[in-house]
N, C-alpha and C positions, 0 to 999 in steps of 0.2 A: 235207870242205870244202864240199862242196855238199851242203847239209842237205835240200833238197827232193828231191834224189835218192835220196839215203840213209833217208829217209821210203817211197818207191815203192818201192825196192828191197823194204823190211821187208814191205811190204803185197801185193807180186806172190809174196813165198819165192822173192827172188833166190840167197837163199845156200843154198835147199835142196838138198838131194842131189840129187832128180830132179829139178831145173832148170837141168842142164849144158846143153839146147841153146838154152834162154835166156838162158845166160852168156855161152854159144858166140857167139850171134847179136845180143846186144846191144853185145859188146867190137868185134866185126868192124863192126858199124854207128859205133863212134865212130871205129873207126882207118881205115874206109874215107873215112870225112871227112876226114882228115887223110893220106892216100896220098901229096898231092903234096907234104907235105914230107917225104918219107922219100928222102935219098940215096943209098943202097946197092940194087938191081936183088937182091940176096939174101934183105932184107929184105922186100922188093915183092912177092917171091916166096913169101915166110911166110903175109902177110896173102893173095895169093892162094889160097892152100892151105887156108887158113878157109876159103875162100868155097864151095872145089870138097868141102870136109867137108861144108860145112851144106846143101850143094845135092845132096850124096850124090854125088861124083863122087870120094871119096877117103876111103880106112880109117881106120879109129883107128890104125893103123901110124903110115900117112902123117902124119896128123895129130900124134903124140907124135913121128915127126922132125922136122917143121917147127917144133911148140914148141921141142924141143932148140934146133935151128939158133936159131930167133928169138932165145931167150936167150943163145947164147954171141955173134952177131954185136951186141947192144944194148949185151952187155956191151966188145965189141973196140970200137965205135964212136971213131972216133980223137977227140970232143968229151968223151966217158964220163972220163978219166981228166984234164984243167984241171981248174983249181978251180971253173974257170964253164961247166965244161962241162953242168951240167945247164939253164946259161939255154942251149942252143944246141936249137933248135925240132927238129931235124933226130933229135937223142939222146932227147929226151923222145918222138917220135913211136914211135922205135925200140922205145924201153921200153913203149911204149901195146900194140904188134905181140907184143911180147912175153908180155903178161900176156894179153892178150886169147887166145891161144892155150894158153895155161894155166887159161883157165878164168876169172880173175880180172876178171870184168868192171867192180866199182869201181873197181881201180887202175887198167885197160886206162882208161876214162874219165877219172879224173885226169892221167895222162899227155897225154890227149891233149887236156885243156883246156889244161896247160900249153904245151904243142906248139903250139895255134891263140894263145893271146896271145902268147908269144914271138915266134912268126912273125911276129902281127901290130904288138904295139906294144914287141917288144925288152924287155931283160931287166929294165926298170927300173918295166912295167907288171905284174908280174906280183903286185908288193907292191901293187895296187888293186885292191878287191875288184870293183868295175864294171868292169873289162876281161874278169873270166869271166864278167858275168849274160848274154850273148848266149850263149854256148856251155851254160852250165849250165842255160839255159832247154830248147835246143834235147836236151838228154841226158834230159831230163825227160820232155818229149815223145816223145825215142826209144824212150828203155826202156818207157814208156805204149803206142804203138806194136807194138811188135816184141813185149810182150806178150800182146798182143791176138791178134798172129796166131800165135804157139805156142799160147794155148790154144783159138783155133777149129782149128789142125792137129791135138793134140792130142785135141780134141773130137769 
């Protein structure tokens, strides 16, 4: 859905194999924008866990439980199962925590654009496509960003 992203993505070899800690550190950059609408203290704790992986403060162990967890709590989320529970800012943020620790940093991004228009203009903005050009600007510029400094680490 955001084609300008999905353009960066191809040009940086998002999806390559050895661009897991680019995947890592760009999914943790969209769902740490969106932290404050995550209501479960479990999940908070997921995306925590990204942060202390990519800072080296936690193993690939820790890190393949914390995905686990991420996934089964997005999936318990009490919004996850209404019919309208994916318009609820709270479940799509959950699913953002989730993928983003899976590696999946386009979907971890989609979620959480969904996540920040929901929050912001309810379930009815989500069918306009100008309610995500502030966020799909700002994920463009992320992933540009957090590029840049994997490969000067890297480097």
């Amino acid at each position: 859905m955001n084609t300008e992203l999905d353009k960066l993505a191809d040009a940086v070899g998002l999806l390559q194999p050895g661009n897991e800690c680019l995947r890592l550190a760009f999914g943790h950059a969209c769902v740490a924008r969106i932290e404050h609408l995550l209501e479960e203290p479990e999940v908070v704790a997921c995306l925590h866990a990204l942060g202390a992986y990519l800072e080296g403060r936690l193993d690939a162990q820790g890190l393949a439980r914390a995905c686990e967890d991420a996934q089964q709590l997005a999936s318990r989320h009490r919004g996850s199962k209404s019919i309208d529970g994916c318009g609820h800012a709270a479940v799509s943020a959950s699913y953002a925590v989730a993928n983003a620790l899976s590696g999946k940093a386009l979907q971890a991004a989609s979620y959480a654009a969904y996540a920040t228009v929901y929050a912001e203009g309810g379930y009815g903005a989500v069918g306009e496509r100008a309610a995500f050009e502030p966020v799909f600007d700002w994920q463009v510029d992320t992933l540009r960003e957090v590029a840049r400094r994997c490969e000067a680490h890297a480097g």
